[in-house]
C-alpha positions, 0 to 999 in steps of 0.5 A, spaced: 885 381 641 891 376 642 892 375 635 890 381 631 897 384 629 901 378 629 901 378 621 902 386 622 909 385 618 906 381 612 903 388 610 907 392 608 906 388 602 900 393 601 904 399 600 905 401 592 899 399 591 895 405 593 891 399 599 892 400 606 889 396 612 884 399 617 885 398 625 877 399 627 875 401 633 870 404 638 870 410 642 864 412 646 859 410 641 857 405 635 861 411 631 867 406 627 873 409 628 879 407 624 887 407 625 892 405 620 897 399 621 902 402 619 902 406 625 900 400 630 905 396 634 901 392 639 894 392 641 892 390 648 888 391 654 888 396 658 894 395 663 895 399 670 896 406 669 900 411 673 897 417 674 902 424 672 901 429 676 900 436 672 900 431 666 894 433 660 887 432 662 888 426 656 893 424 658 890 418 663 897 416 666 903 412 663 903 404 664 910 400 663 910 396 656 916 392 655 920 395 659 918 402 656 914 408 660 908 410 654 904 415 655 896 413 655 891 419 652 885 418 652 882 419 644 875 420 646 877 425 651 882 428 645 877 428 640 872 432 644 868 427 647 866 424 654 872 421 657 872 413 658 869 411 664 870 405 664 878 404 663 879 396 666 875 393 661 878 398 655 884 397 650 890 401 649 892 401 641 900 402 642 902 407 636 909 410 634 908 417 630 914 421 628 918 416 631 915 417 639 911 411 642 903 412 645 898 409 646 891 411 646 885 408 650 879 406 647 873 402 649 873 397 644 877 394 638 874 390 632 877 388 627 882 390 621 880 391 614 884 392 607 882 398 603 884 401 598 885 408 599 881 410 593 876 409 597 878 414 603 875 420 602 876 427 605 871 429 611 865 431 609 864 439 608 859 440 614 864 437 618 867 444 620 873 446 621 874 443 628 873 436 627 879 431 629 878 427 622 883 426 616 878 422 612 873 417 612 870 411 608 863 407 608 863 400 611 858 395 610 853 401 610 857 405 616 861 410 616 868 410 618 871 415 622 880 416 620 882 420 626 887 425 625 892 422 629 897 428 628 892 434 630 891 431 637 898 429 638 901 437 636 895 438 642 896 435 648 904 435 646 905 441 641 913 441 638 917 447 636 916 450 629 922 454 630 928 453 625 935 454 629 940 459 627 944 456 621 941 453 619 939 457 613 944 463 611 943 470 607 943 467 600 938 461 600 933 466 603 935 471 598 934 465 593 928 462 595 924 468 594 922 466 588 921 459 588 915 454 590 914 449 593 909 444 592 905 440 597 901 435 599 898 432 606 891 430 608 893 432 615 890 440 617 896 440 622 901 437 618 899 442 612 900 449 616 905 447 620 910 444 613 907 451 610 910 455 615 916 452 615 918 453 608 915 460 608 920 462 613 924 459 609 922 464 603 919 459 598 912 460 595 907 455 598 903 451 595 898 445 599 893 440 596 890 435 601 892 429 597 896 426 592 890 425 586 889 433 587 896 433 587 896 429 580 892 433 577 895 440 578 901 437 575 898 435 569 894 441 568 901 445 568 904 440 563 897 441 559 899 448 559 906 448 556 910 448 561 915 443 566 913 441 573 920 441 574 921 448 572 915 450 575 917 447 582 923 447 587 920 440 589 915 436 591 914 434 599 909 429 600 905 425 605 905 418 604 898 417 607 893 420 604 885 419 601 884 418 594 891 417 593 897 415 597 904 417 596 907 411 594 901 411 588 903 419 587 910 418 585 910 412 582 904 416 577 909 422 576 915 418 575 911 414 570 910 420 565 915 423 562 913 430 561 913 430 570 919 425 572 924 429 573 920 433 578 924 432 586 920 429 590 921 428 598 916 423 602 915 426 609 911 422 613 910 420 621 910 412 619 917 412 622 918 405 626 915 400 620 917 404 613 921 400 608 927 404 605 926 400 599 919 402 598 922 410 596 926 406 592 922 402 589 917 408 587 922 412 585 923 418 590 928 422 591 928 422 599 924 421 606 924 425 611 920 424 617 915 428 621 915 433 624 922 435 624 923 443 622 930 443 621 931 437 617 925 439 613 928 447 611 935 444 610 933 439 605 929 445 602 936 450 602 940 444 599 935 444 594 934 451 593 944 452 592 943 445 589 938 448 582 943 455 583 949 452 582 952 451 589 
């Protein structure tokens, strides 16, 4: 695995392409599973742990990495399975979301593959509702399982949905009321927690599961006559996401005239390799990262005063 991510900064040339790049790896089975890149730092063998005591179950304990301490959470256990046996002879993906640095344990890792997203697919609908996927895709004949990073992060180390005070005052709550906000991400956990975010804001809500879905609700509104613009404070969208990313959604929106004034906020979890430029490039409005609840309703309120005329 020595070489396996020395070309990891040469592929953010995939990004705008609606492509991606697969990290594949295995758990407990010969069940495929897949991590993007773009969250990936480093993959290694799995160091020496130090065990934490009243820690998580998941968490296996912490190893010092670079001159850093880094949680290491065991993905099999995290996902409901059987935890790892034998930890000597498994790796450990080092992975930064929502700008926090961890690493998961897992028996083994194969090898990276280029796709494009059209190819991911939302999980199948006998999944459940339990299931810790946000996507999935075939192989050479097998299935690929895209873990839902964000829902096993939010529950071994849940963060604050609360809004400080002052960060929204009387009027924005009296305005919001009667604004909506579109959204879209492919993360369950995500979904809520940017959903109940906005409704305490006071905005209308309303959620998609990728951007193709997304696309196609913004054209079935122009098809009707009307302007998304008018018919939406803003659209806050994920960046990754099956059927259509976030770069592709906005590029798509900014291309068509009777859409491109709609404001649109990129909210994602790829911090630590996101290229500014790209926003830029696409044509978005803004970035924001995740999961941060007063910068996402502040963004929100400042739209909400700037369309008021404040």
């Amino acid at each position: 695995m020595a070489g396996v991510m020395d070309s990891v900064n040469q592929r953010t040339q995939l990004v705008g392409q609606n492509r991606l790049e697969l990290l594949l790896f295995r758990l407990n089975s010969k069940q495929l599973s897949g991590i993007n890149v773009f969250k990936v730092k480093e993959v290694l063998q799995c160091p020496k742990l130090t065990i934490m005591p009243k820690s998580n179950p998941v968490v296996r304990g912490v190893a010092n990495i670079r001159g850093g301490t880094i949680p290491i959470l065991d993905l099999a256990m995290a996902t409901g399975s059987a935890p790892l046996a034998n930890i000597e002879n498994s790796f450990v993906i080092i992975t930064e979301y929502n700008t926090k640095v961890q690493g998961f344990l897992v028996q083994s890792v194969e090898r990276i593959v280029n796709m494009n997203w059209e190819a991911i697919h939302p999980p199948p609908r006998g999944t459940g509702r339990d299931h810790y996927l946000t996507a999935v895709t075939q192989l050479d004949g097998q299935m690929v399982e895209i873990i839902d990073v964000e829902k096993v992060l939010a529950e071994v180390a849940p963060t604050s949905e609360a809004i400080s005070a002052g960060v929204l005052n009387a009027k924005t709550l009296e305005r919001a009321v009667s604004m909506r906000v579109l959204t879209c991400d492919d993360s369950s956990v995500a979904r809520k927690q940017i959903t109940r975010c906005l409704e305490t804001v006071g905005v209308e809500v309303v959620a998609f599961n990728d951007g193709r879905q997304a696309l196609d609700h913004l054209k079935a509104i122009v098809k009707e006559g009307k302007k998304p613009e008018e018919e939406f404070l803003m659209l806050i969208s994920d960046i990754e996401m099956p059927e259509m990313d976030g770069y592709t959604l906005t590029a798509e929106i900014r291309a068509d005239p009777s859409m491109q004034k709609l404001h649109i906020i990129l909210h994602t979890s790829l911090s630590g390799v996101f290229n500014q430029a790209m926003v830029k490039k696409v044509g978005a409005d803004d970035f924001l990262a995740k999961f941060r609840p007063d910068d996402l309703a502040s963004r929100v309120a400042d739209r909400i005063n700037l369309v008021s005329g404040d």
